[in-house]
PLY file of the C-alpha trace (Angstrom):
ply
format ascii 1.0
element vertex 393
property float x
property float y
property float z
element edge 392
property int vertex1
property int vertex2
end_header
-145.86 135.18 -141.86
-144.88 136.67 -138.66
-142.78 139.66 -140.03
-145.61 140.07 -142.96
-148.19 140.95 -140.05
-145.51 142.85 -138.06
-145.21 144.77 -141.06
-149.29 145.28 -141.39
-149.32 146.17 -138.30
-146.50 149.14 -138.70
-148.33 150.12 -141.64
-151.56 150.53 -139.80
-149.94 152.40 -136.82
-148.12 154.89 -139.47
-151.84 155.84 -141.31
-153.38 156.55 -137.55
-150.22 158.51 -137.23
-151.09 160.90 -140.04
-154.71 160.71 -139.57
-153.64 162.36 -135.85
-151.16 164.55 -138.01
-154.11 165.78 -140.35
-156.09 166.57 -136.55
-153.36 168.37 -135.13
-153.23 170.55 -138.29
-157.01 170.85 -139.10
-159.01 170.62 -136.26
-156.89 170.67 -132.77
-155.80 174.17 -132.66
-160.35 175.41 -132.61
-161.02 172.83 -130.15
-158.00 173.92 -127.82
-159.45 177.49 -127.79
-162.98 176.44 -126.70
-161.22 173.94 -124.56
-159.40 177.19 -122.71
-162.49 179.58 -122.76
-165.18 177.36 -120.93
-162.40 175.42 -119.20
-164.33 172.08 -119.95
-163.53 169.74 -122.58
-167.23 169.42 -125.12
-168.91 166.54 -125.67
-168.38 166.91 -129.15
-165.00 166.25 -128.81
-165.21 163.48 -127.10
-167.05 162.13 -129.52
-164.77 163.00 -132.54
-161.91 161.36 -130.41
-164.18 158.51 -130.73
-165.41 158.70 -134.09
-161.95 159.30 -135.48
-160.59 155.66 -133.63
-158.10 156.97 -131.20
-159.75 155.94 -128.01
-159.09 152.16 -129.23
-155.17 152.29 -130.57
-153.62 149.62 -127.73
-156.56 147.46 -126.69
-156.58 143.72 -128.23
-157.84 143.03 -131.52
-159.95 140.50 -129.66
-161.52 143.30 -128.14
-162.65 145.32 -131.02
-159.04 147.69 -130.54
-156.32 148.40 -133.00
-154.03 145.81 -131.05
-150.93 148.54 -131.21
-147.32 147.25 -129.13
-146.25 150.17 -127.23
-143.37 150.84 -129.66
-145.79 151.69 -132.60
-148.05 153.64 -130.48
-145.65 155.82 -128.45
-145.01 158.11 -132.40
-149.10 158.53 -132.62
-148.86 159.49 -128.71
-146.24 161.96 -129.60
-148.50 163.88 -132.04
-151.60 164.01 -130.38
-149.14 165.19 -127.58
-148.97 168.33 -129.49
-152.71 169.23 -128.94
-153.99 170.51 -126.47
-152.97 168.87 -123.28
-156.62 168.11 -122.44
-157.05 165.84 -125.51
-153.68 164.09 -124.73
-155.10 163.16 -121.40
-158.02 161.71 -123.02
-156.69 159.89 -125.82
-153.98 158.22 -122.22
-156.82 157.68 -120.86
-158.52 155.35 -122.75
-155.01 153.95 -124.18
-153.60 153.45 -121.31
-156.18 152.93 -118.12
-157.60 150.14 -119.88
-154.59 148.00 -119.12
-156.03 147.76 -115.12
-159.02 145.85 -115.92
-156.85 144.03 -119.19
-154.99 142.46 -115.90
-158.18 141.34 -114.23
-159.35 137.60 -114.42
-160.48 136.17 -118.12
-163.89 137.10 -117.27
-163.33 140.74 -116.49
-161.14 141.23 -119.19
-164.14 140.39 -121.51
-167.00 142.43 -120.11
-164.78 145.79 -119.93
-162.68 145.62 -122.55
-164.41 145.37 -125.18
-166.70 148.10 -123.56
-163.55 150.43 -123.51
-162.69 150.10 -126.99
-166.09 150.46 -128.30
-166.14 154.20 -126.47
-168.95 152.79 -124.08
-166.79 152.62 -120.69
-164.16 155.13 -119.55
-161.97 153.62 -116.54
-160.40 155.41 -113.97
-157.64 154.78 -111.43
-158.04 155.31 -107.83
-155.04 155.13 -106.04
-153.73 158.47 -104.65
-154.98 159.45 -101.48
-154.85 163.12 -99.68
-152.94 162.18 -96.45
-150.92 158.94 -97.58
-149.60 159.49 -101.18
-149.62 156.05 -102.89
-147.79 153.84 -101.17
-148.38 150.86 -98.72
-149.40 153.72 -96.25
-152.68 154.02 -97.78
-155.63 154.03 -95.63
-158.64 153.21 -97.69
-159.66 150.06 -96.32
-162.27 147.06 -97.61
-163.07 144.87 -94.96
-165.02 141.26 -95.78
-168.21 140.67 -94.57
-170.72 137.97 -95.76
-169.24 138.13 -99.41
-169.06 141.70 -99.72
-166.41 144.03 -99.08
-166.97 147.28 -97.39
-164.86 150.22 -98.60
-164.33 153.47 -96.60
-161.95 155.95 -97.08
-161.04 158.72 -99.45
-159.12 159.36 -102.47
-158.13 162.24 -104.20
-156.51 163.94 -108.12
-158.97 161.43 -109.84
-158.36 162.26 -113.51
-161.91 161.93 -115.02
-163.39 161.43 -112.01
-166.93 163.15 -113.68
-166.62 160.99 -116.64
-165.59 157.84 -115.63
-168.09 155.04 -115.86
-166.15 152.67 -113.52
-163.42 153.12 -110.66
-160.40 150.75 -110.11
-159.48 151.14 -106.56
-157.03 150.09 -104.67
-157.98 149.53 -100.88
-156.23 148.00 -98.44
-157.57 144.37 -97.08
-154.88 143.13 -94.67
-152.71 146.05 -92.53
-150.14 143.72 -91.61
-149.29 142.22 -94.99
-147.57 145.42 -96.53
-147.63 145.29 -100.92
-149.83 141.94 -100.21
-152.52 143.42 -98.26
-153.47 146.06 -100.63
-156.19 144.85 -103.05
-157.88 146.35 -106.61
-161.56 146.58 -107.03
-164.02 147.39 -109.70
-166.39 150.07 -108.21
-169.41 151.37 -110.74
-169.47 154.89 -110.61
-173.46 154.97 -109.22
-172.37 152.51 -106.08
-173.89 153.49 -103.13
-171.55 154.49 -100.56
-169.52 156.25 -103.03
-169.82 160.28 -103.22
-167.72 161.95 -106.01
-166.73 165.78 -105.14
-164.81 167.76 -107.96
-161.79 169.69 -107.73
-160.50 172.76 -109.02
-159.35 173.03 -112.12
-155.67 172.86 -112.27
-152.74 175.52 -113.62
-152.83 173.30 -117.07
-154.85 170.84 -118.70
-158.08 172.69 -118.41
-161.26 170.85 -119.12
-159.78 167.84 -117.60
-162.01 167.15 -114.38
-160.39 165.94 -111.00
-162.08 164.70 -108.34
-162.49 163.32 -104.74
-163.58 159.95 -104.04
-165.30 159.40 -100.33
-166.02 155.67 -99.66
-168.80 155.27 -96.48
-169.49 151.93 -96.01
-169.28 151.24 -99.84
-170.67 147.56 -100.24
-168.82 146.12 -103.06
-169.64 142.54 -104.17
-166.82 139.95 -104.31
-166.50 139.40 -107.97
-165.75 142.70 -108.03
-162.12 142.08 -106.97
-160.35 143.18 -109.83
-157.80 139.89 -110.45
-157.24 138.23 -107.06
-157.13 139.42 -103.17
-153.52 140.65 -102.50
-152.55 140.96 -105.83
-153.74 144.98 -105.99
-150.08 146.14 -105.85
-148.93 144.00 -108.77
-151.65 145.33 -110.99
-151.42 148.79 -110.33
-147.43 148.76 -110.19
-146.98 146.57 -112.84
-149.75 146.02 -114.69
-150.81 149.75 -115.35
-148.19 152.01 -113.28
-145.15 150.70 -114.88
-146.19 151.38 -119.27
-148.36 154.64 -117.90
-145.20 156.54 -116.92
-143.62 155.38 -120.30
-146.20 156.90 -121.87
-146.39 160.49 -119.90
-142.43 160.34 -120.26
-143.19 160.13 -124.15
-146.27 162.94 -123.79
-143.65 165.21 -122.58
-141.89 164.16 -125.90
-144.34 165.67 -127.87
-144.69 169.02 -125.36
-141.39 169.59 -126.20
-141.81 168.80 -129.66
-144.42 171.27 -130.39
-142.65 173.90 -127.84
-139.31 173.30 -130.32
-141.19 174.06 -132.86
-143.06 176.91 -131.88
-139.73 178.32 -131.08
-138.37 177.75 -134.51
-141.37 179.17 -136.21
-140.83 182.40 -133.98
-136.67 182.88 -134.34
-136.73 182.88 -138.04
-140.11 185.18 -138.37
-138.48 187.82 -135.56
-135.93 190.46 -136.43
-133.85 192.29 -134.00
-131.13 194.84 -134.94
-131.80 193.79 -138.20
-130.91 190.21 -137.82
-133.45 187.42 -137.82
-133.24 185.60 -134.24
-132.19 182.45 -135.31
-129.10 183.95 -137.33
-128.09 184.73 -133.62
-125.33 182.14 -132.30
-126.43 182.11 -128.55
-130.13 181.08 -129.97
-128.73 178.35 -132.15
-126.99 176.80 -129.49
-130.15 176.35 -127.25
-132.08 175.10 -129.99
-129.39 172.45 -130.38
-129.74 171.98 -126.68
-133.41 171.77 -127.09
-133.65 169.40 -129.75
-130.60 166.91 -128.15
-132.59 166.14 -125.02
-135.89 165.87 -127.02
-134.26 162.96 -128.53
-132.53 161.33 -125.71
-136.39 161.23 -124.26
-137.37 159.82 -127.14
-135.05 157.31 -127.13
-135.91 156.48 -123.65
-139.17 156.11 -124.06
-138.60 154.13 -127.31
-136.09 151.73 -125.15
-139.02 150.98 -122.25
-141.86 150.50 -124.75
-139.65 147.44 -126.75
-138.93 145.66 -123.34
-142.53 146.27 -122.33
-143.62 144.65 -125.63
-141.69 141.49 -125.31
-143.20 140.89 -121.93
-140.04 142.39 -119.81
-140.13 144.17 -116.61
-140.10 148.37 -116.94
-140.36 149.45 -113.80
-136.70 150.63 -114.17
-136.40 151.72 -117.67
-140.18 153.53 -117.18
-138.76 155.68 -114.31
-135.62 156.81 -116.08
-137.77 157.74 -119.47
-140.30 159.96 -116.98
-137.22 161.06 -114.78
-135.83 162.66 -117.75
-138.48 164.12 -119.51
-139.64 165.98 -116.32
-136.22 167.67 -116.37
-136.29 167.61 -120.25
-140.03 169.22 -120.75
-139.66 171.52 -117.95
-136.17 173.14 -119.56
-137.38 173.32 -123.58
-140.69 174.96 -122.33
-138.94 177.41 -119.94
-136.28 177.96 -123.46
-139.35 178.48 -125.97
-140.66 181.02 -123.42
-137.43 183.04 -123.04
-136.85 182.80 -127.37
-140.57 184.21 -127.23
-139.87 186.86 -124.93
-142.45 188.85 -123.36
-145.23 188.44 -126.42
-145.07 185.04 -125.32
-145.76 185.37 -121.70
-149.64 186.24 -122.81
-152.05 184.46 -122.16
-153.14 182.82 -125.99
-149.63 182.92 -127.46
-148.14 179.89 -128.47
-146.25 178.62 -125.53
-148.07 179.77 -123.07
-150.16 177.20 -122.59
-147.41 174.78 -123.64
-145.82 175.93 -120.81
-148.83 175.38 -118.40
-149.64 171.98 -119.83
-145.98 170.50 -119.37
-146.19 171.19 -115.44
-148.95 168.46 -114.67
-146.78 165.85 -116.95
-144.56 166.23 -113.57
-146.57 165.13 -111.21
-148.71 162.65 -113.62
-147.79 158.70 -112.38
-145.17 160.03 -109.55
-142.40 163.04 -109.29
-138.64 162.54 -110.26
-138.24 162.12 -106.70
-140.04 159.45 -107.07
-138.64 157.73 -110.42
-135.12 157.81 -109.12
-135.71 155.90 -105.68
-137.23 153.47 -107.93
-134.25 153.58 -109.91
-131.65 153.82 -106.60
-133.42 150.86 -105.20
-133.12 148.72 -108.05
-129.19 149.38 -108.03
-128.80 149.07 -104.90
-130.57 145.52 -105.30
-128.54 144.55 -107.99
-125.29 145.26 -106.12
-126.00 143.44 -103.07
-126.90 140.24 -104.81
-123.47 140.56 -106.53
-121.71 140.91 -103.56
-123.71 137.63 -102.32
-122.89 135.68 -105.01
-119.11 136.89 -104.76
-119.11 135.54 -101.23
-121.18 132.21 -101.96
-118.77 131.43 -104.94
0 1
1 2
2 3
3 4
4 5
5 6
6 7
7 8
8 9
9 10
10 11
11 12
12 13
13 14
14 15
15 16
16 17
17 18
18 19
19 20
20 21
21 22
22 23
23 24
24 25
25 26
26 27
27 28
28 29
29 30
30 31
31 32
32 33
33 34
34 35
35 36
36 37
37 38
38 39
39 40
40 41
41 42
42 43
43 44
44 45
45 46
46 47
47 48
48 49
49 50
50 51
51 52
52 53
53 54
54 55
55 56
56 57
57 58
58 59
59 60
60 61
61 62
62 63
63 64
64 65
65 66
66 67
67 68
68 69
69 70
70 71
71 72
72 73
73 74
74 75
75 76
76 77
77 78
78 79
79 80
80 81
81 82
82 83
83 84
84 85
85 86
86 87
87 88
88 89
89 90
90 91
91 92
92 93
93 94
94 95
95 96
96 97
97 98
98 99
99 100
100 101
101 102
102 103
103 104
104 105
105 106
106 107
107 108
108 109
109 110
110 111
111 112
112 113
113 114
114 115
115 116
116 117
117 118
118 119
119 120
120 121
121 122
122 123
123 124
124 125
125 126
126 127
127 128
128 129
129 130
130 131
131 132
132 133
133 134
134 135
135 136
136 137
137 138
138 139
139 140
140 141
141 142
142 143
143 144
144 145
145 146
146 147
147 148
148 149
149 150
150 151
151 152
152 153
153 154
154 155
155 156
156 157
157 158
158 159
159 160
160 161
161 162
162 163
163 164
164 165
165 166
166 167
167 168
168 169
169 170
170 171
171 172
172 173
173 174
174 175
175 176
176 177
177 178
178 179
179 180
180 181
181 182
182 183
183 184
184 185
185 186
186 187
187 188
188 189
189 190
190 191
191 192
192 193
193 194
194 195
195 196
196 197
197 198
198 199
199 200
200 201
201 202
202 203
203 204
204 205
205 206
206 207
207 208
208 209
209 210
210 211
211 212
212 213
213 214
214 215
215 216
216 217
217 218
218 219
219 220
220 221
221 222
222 223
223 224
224 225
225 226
226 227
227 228
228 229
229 230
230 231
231 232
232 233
233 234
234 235
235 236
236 237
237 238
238 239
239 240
240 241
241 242
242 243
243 244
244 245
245 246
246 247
247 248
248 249
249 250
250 251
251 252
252 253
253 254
254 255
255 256
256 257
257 258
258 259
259 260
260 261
261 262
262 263
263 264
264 265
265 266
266 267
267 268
268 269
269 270
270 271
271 272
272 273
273 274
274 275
275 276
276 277
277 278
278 279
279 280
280 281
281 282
282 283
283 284
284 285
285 286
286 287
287 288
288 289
289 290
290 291
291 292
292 293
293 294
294 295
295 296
296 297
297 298
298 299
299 300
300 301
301 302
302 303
303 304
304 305
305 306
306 307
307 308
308 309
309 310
310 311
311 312
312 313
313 314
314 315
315 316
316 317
317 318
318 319
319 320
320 321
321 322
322 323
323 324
324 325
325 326
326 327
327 328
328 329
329 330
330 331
331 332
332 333
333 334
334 335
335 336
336 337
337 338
338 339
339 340
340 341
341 342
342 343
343 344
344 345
345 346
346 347
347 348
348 349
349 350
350 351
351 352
352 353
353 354
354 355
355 356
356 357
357 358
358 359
359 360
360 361
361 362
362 363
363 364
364 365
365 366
366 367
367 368
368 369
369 370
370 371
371 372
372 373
373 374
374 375
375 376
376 377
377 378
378 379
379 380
380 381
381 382
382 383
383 384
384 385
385 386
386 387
387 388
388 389
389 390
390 391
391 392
């Protein structure tokens, strides 16, 4: 019975794969355009994204969502990957954000859920401030008073931060108990005390809004603690952080993809000296190149999303996947530029904006820098508990 649903459920996940497929082809390459001339993403769009199901692939069946594991979703996030990078984010966004109120207490999971896979709620994540990054350095604070808590402080680089209908922020509640004083909260995005500036638009990505978040005495009521006081570091590490840089290590899988095969598409059309391009030994060999660390991403990605679906811890596996395809979607889109040549350093050509869009998949959920001193630490963990149990035994 077990592997009869398992293989429902793979058949499911493989027709919203082609139904994206069919988008990509049909649809995504008009709505990119108007995306890049008004530099906003349409309304319309957001509604097709809604009407054609993809806002609700990973949310629970219980909540009215497809109920996708990672593993099945990560080859539908790869193709809508290939869109525009605007759409990507919004397709993430509801796919993925979710997962911060999913970790809240019973009854939070089932009044925003649902909402979220209907299409009626978009969450955001507030975490990143301008002077303190996103560590335990952060200096938003919520202080209790008479069953309220009073936020004040800013954050900034909120994706969505004009369309969001609520905020999950993480404030800190106790300055002297490091990851346990920092807690999550639920803030609607009409609370008073809370005044939402936007941001310029960024290099790539355009139509995706950014904004500041100023908190001024920002009364928040106390079942609006998303999960428990203190426990604000677990949910936004592990219970949203950890699968959300799986799943921008695997969008930069399907940058790549599309910059691949771009490049392909351009090699075998172009003709120099009377030789087509890709006849040309010194091309084939960096389309090998190309393609080899496409994979190894993949398979990255692919190894993280398993573990995360049988309940493991990815916080290792997640940085490695986003470590790589930094390095990995920064080099095939810099190699599908130079194949191009100069036609496609203009603005409108193929990789061009391929090329823009891969830079914010850097900086998306933490830099490399970043991944690898999670990845350091845990090593460095592992080998001093060895050397304790060598001495204890």
């Amino acid at each position: 019975m077990v592997e009869e649903t398992s293989t429902l459920l793979q058949e499911r996940a493989e027709a919203i794969r082609q139904r994206v497929i069919q988008f990509r082809t049909e649809e995504a390459v008009e709505w990119a355009k108007q995306i890049e001339r008004d530099e906003k993403i349409p309304p319309e769009l957001w509604q097709r994204i809604r009407q054609l199901g993809f806002h609700r692939l990973t949310q629970p069946t219980w909540a009215g969502g497809e109920g996708l594991p990672l593993a099945m979703y990560f080859p539908i996030l790869e193709e809508v990957a290939r869109c525009h990078g605007s759409i990507r984010m919004v397709v993430h966004a509801y796919n993925s954000i979710w997962r911060t109120v999913g970790n809240g207490r019973p009854e939070q999971q089932k009044e925003w859920v649902p909402q979220v896979a209907s299409g009626q709620c978009l969450v955001a994540f507030a975490l990143t401030e301008p002077d303190n990054g996103t560590g335990i350095d952060l200096r938003t604070t919520a202080t209790y008073e008479k069953g309220e808590f009073v936020l004040n402080g800013r954050k900034h680089l909120i994706t969505f931060a004009d369309e969001a209908t609520i905020f999950v922020v993480i404030a800190k509640t106790d300055a002297n108990a490091g990851r346990q004083g920092l807690t999550a909260f639920i803030v609607p995005r009409h609370q008073v005390g809370l005044h939402i500036e936007m941001q310029p638009q960024m290099m790539g990505d355009k139509g995706s809004t950014h904004g500041i978040l100023t908190f001024s005495n920002c009364r928040i009521p106390e079942e609006n603690v998303l999960g428990e006081i203190g426990q604000g570091f677990d949910l936004a590490l592990r219970g949203f952080l950890d699968q959300s840089r799986a799943c921008i290590a695997q969008s930069a899988v399907g940058v790549a993809e599309e910059s691949l095969q771009q490049a392909l598409l351009h090699v075998r059309r172009r003709t120099t000296f009377g030789k087509a391009l890709a006849s040309r030994q010194a091309v084939q060999m960096r389309l090998a190149e190309m393609a080899i660390s496409i994979q190894a991403g993949r398979l990255l990605c692919l190894d993280a999303a398993h573990k995360y679906d049988r309940g493991e811890t990815i916080s290792v596996e997640a940085s490695m996947a986003k470590a790589h395809a930094i390095k990995m979607v920064g080099e095939v889109t810099d190699a599908a530029l130079a194949l191009y040549g100069g036609v496609g350093y203009m603005v409108g050509s193929p990789v061009e904006r391929l090329y823009r869009d891969a830079r914010s998949l850097w900086f998306e959920e933490g830099t490399a820098e970043m991944q690898k001193m999670t990845i350091v630490e845990s090593m460095l963990t592992a080998a001093r508990q060895r050397d304790r149990q060598k001495r204890e035994s």
